[in-house]
C-alpha positions as CSV (number, residue, x, y, z in Angstrom):
1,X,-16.3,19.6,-17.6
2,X,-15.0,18.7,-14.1
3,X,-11.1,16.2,-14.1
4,X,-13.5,13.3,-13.1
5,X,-15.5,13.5,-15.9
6,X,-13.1,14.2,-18.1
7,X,-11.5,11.1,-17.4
8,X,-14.3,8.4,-17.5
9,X,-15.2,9.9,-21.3
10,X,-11.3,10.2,-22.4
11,X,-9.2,7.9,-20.6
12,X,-9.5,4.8,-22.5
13,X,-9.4,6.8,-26.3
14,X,-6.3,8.4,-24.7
15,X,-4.6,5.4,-24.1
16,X,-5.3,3.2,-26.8
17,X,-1.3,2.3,-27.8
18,X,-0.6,1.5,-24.2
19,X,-3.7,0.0,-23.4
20,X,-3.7,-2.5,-26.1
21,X,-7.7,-2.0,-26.3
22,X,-9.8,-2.6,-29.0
23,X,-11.1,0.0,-31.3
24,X,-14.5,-0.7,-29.8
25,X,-13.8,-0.8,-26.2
26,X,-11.6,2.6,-26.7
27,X,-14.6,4.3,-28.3
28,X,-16.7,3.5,-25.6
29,X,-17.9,5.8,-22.4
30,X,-18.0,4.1,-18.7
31,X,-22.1,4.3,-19.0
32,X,-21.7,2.0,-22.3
33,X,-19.9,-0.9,-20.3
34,X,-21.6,-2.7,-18.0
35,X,-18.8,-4.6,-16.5
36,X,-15.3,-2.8,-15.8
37,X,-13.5,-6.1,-16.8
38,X,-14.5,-5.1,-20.1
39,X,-12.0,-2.2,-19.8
40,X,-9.1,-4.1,-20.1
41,X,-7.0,-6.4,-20.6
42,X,-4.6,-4.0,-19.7
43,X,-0.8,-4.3,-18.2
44,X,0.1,-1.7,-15.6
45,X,4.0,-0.7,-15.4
46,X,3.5,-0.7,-11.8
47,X,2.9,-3.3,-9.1
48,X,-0.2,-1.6,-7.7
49,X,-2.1,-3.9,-5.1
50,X,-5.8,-3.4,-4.3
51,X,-7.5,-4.8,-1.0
52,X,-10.5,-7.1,-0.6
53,X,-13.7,-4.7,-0.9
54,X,-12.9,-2.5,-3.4
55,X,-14.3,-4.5,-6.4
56,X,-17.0,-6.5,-4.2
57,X,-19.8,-4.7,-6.7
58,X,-18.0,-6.2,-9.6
59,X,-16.8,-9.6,-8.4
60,X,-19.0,-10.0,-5.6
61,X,-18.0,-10.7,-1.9
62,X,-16.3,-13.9,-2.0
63,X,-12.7,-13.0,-1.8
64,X,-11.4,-15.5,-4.3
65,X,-13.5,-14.3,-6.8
66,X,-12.3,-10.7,-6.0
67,X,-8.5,-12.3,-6.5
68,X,-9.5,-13.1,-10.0
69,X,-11.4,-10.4,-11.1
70,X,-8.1,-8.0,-10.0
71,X,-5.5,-10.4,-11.8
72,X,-8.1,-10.0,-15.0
73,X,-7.9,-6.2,-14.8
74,X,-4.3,-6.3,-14.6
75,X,-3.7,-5.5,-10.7
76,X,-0.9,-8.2,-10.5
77,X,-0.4,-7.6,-6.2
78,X,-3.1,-7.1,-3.2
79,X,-2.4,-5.6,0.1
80,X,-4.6,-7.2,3.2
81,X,-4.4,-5.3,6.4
82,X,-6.3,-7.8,8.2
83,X,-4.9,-11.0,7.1
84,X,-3.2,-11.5,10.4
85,X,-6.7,-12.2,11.8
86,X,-8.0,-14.2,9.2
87,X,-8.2,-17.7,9.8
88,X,-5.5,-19.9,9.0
89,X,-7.0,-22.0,6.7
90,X,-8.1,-18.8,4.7
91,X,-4.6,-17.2,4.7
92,X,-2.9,-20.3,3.2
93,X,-5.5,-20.1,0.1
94,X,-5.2,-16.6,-0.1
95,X,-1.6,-16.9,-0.8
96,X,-1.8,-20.5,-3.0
97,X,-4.5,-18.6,-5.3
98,X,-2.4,-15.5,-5.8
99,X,0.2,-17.8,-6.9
100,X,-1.5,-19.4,-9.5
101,X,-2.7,-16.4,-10.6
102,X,1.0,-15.0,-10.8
103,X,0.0,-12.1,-8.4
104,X,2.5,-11.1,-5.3
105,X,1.3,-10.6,-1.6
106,X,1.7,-6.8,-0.4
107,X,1.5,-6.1,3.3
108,X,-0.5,-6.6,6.0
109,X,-0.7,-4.8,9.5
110,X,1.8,-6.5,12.7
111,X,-1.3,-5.2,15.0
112,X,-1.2,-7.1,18.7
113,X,-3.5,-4.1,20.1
114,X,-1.3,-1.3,20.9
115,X,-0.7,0.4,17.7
116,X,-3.0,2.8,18.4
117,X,-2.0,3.8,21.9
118,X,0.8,4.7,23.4
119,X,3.0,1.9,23.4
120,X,6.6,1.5,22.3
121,X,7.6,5.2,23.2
122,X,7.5,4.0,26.9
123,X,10.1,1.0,26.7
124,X,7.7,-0.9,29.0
125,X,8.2,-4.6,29.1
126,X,4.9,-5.8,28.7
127,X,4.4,-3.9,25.2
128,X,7.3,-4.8,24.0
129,X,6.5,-8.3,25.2
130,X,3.4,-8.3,22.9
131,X,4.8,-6.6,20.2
132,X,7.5,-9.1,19.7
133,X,4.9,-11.9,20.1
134,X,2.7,-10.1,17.6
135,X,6.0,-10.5,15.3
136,X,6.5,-14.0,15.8
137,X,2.9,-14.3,15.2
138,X,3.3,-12.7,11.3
139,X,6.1,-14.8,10.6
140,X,4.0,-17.5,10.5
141,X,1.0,-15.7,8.7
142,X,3.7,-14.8,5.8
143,X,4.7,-18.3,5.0
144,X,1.1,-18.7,4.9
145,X,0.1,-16.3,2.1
146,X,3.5,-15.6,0.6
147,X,3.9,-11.8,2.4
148,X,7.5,-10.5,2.1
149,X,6.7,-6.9,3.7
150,X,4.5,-6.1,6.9
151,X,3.3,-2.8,8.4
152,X,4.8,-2.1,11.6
153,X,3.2,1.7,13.6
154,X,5.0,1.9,16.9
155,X,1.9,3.9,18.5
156,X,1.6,7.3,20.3
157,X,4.3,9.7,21.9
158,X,4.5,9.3,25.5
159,X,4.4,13.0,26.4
160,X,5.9,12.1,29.8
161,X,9.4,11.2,27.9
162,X,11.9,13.4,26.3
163,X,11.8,12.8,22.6
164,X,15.0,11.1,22.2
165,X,14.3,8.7,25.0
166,X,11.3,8.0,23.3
167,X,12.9,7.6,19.5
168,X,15.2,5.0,21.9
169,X,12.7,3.0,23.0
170,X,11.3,2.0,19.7
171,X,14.7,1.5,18.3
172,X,15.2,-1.0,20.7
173,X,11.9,-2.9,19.8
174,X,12.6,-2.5,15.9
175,X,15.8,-4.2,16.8
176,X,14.3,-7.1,18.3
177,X,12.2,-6.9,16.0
178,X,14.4,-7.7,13.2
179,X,15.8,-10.5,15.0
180,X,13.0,-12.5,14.6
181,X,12.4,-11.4,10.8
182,X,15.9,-11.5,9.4
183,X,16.3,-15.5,9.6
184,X,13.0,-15.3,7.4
185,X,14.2,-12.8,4.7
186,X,11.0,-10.7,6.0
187,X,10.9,-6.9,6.1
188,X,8.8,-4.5,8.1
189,X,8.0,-1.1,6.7
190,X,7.3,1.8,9.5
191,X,4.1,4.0,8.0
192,X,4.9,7.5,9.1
193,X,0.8,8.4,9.5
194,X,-0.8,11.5,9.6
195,X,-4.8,10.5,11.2
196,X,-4.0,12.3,14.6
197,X,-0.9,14.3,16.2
198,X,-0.5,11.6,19.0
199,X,1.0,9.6,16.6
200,X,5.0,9.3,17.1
201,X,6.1,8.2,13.3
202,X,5.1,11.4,11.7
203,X,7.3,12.5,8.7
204,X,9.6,10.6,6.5
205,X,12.9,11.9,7.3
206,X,12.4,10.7,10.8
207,X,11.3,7.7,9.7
208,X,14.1,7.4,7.5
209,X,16.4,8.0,10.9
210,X,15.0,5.4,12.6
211,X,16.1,3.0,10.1
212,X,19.1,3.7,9.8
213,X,19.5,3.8,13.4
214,X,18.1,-0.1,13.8
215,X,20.5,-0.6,10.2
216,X,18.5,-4.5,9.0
217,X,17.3,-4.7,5.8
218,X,14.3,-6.2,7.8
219,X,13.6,-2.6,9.1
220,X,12.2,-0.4,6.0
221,X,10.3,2.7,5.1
222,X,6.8,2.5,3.7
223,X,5.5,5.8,2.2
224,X,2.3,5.9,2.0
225,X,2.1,8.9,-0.6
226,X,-1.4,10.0,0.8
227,X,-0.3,10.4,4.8
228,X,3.0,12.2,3.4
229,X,1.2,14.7,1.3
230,X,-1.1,15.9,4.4
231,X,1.9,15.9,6.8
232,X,5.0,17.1,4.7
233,X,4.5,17.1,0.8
234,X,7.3,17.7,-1.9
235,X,7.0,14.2,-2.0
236,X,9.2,13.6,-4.8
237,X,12.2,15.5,-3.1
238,X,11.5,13.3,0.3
239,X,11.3,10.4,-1.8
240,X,14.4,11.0,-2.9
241,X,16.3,11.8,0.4
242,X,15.2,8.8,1.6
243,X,14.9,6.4,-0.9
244,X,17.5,4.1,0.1
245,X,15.5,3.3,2.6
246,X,12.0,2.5,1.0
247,X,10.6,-0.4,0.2
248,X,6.8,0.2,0.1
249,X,4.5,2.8,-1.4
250,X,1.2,3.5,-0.7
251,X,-1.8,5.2,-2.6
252,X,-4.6,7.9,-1.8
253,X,-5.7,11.4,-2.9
254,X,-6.2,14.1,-1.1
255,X,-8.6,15.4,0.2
256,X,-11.0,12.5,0.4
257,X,-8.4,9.3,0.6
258,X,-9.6,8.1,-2.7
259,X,-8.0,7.1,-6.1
260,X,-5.4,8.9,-8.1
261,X,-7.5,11.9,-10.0
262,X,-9.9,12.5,-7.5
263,X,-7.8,15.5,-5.5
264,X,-4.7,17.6,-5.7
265,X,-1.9,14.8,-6.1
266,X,-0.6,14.7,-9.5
267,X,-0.1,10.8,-9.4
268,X,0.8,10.2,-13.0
269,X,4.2,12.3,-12.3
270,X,4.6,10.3,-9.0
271,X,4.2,7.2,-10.7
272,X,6.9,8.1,-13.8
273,X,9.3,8.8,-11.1
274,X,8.6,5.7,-9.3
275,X,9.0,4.0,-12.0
276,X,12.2,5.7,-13.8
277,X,13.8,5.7,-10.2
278,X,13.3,1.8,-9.3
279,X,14.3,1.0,-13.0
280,X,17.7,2.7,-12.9
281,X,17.9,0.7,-9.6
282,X,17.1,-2.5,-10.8
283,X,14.1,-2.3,-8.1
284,X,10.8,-3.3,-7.9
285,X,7.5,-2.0,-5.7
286,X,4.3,-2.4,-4.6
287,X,2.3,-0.2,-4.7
288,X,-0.8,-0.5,-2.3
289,X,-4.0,1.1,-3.1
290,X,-4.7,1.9,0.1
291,X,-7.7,4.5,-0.7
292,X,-11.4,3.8,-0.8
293,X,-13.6,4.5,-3.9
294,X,-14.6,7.7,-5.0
295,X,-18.0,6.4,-6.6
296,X,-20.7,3.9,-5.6
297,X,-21.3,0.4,-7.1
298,X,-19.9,-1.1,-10.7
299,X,-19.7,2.4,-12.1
300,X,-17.6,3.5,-9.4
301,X,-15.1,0.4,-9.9
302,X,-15.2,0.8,-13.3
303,X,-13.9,4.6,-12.8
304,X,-11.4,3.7,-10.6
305,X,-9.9,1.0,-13.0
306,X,-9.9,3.8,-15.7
307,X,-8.1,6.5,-13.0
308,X,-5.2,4.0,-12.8
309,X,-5.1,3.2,-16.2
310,X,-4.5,6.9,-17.0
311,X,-2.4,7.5,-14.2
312,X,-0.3,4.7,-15.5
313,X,-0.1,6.1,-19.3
314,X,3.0,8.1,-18.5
């Protein structure tokens, strides 16, 4: 019997004390429920955040009814890349239904156009022009949907630049950055990435330099736990060199950039330490699921609420 299979027949009898499930729900197997919000009610220890899509099957596609249907399965946050193009209108009920439903906003991408070029490296005006608009542009979408923490990529390495005058440059735009986020309490969080090796935030120690360099708490670290295993791993020794810095986590096995169980990343220890760590430290995360779903339809969703419930049981 295969770790994923072990899981949908074991996770929920294995957690019956934490879960807080009922003796019938516990003795029952994913193919016996026909809806995953039967699976819970369950509370998480953790602030993990789940994006608009992933329980479509199960809620269907309006996004409202996805809100719910998270809040009900005990995913108390959402992340929202997009929500800087949404429409207006739609950000502002995004964020008054989360707050009714007592759930917290996660982050969502400060993308003008140039984050997947190269861009800052170059200390151009007119990208740092639009990336400073782009930032004045999130402020707004923030207040909107009650966002405390936005992505912020600062592109591709400009091969034509040494490497310090390129680590410059972007210092310079986080810095200006932060100027127009620090009057708002607001706080970007660079994502060190791993997709392609043009990418100039890379590893979390630099990342960690950088911020220390622009020295705002507007200007944080957001480790995205599935980027950081491809590109440096011992991720609970980097997370602890730079943890005074962090103030976002992000979620995906590997291989395959799906949830926790599905590869090689032992997510239940990440998570203990997480949570031990931020406890000492009076702190709190989110903790965005930033992964898509290993299986198909309502089965799939259903699997992937149990994965986090078991990674959780620590």
């Amino acid at each position: 019997m295969n770790r994923r299979n072990f899981l949908s027949k074991s996770v929920l009898a294995a957690g019956a004390s934490t879960l807080g499930t009922s003796t019938a729900a516990l003795a029952s197997t994913p193919s016996q429920i026909e809806q995953p919000n039967i699976i819970a009610p369950n509370k998480f220890k953790l602030l993990y955040a789940p994006h608009f899509g992933m329980f479509e099957n199960s809620a269907g596609k309006d996004l409202f009814d996805q809100l719910k249907f998270m809040a009900d399965n005990g995913f108390m946050a959402l992340e929202d890349n997009g929500m800087l193009g949404r429409p207006v209108e739609i950000q502002t009920k995004i964020g008054e239904t989360m707050a009714k439903l007592g759930m917290k906003m996660g982050v969502f991408v400060v993308d003008g156009g140039d984050n997947w070029k190269v861009s800052l490296t170059t200390g151009k005006k007119d990208f740092l022009e639009n990336f400073l608009k782009t930032c004045r542009a999130s402020v707004e979408t923030a207040k909107r949907c009650n966002a405390k923490y936005m992505t912020v990529v600062p592109g591709y390495f400009e091969r034509n630049l040494p490497l310090g005058v390129q680590t410059a440059n972007v210092i310079d735009a986080l810095r200006r950055a932060c100027d127009i986020f620090e009057p708002h309490n607001l706080t970007m969080v660079l994502e060190p990435l791993s997709d392609n090796a043009d990418l100039f935030l890379r590893y979390s120690d630099q990342t960690y330099m950088i911020c220390k360099a622009v020295n705002s708490p507007s200007c944080k670290i957001l480790f995205d736990m599935w980027h950081m295993q491809r590109n440096e791993g011992r991720m609970t020794q980097h997370m602890n060199w730079c943890w005074e810095e962090i103030a976002y986590f992000q979620i995906g096995d590997e291989p395959g950039r799906k949830e926790p169980t599905t590869g090689e990343i032992n997510y239940k220890s990440l998570f203990k330490h997480i949570y031990e760590k931020s406890k000492a430290n009076n702190q709190e995360f989110i903790m965005g699921m930033e992964h898509g779903n290993f299986a198909k339809g309502k089965e799939g969703e259903a699997k992937l609420i149990e994965a986090y419930q078991w990674s959780d049981n620590f």
